[in-house]
N, C-alpha and C positions, 0 to 999 in steps of 0.2 A: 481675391486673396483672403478676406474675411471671412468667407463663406468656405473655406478649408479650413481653418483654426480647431469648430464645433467638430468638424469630422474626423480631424487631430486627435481631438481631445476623447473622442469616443473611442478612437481605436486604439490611444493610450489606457484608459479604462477597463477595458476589455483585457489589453495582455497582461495588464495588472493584478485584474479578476481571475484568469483562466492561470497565471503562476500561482496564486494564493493559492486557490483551490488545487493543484497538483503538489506545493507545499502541503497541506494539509492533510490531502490522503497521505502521502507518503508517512508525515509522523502520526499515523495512527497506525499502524502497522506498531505493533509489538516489536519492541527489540529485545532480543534473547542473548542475555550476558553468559557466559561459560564461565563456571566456577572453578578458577585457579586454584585452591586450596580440594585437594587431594586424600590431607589428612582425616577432611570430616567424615565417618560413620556414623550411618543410620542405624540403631539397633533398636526392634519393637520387641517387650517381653507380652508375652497374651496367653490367658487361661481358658479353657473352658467359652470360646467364642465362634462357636459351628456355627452360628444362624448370621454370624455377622463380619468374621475372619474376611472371607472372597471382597467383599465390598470395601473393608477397609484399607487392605495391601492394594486393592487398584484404586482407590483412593489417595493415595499415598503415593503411587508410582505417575500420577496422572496431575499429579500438585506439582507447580513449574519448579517451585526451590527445593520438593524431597525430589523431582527427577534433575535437578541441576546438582544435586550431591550424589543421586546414585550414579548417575550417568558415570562419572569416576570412579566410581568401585560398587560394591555391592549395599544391598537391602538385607540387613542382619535380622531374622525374627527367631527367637527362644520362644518353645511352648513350655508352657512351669507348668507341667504335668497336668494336663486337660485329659477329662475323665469321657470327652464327649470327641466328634469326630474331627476336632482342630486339627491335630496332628498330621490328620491324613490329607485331608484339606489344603494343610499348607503344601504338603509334599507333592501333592497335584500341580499347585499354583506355580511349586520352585523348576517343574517339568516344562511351565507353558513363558517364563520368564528366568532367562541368564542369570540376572541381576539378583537373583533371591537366593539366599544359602539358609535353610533352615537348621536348628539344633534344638534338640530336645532339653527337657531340664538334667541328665546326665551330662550331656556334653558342650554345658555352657560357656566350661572354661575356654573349650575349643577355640570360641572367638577371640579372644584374645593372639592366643598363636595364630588363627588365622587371620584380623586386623597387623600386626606384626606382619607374618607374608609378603602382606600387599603393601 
């Protein structure tokens, strides 16, 4: 009878151990909240950034809280009249991503009507 107690006590140990440890993985896993709030727009203004535009908008769309806001509507960027290849750049980017509406510095008012829209 004694001599079952220790072997008890190990195999209580063990399913101890082996829940802990399934506890544990599980809360490391990343939980990903979905952002209720709707109303927020993302609007970037950028000038003159050819060498650096591409990197930053999938920067931006690859950050968990700018894509838990775009996710809901769209990725707002105005070019304030860039003298270099931004404009085009972006207009590339808005073909390879839904989520992106570009406007020039004429049609900046646009966003607004088009925030309103949505």
């Amino acid at each position: 009878m004694f001599e079952l107690i220790p072997e008890l006590l190990v195999y209580l140990f063990a399913v101890y151990g082996m829940l802990s440890l399934i506890i544990s993985i599980i809360e490391s896993f990343p939980k990903r909240k979905k952002s209720s709030n709707i109303d927020v727009k993302l609007v970037i203004l950028i000038k003159n950034q050819q060498d650096n535009v591409e990197g930053i908008v999938k920067t931006i769309l690859s950050g968990e809280t700018a894509r838990d806001i775009v996710s809901n509507g769209k990725l707002y960027i105005v070019d304030m009249g860039s003298e270099d290849e931004t404009l085009k750049i972006l207009k590339k980017l808005k073909n390879n991503h839904d989520m992106i509406e570009v406007f020039n510095r004429d049609e900046k008012e646009l966003i607004f009507e088009e925030i309103k829209a949505n």
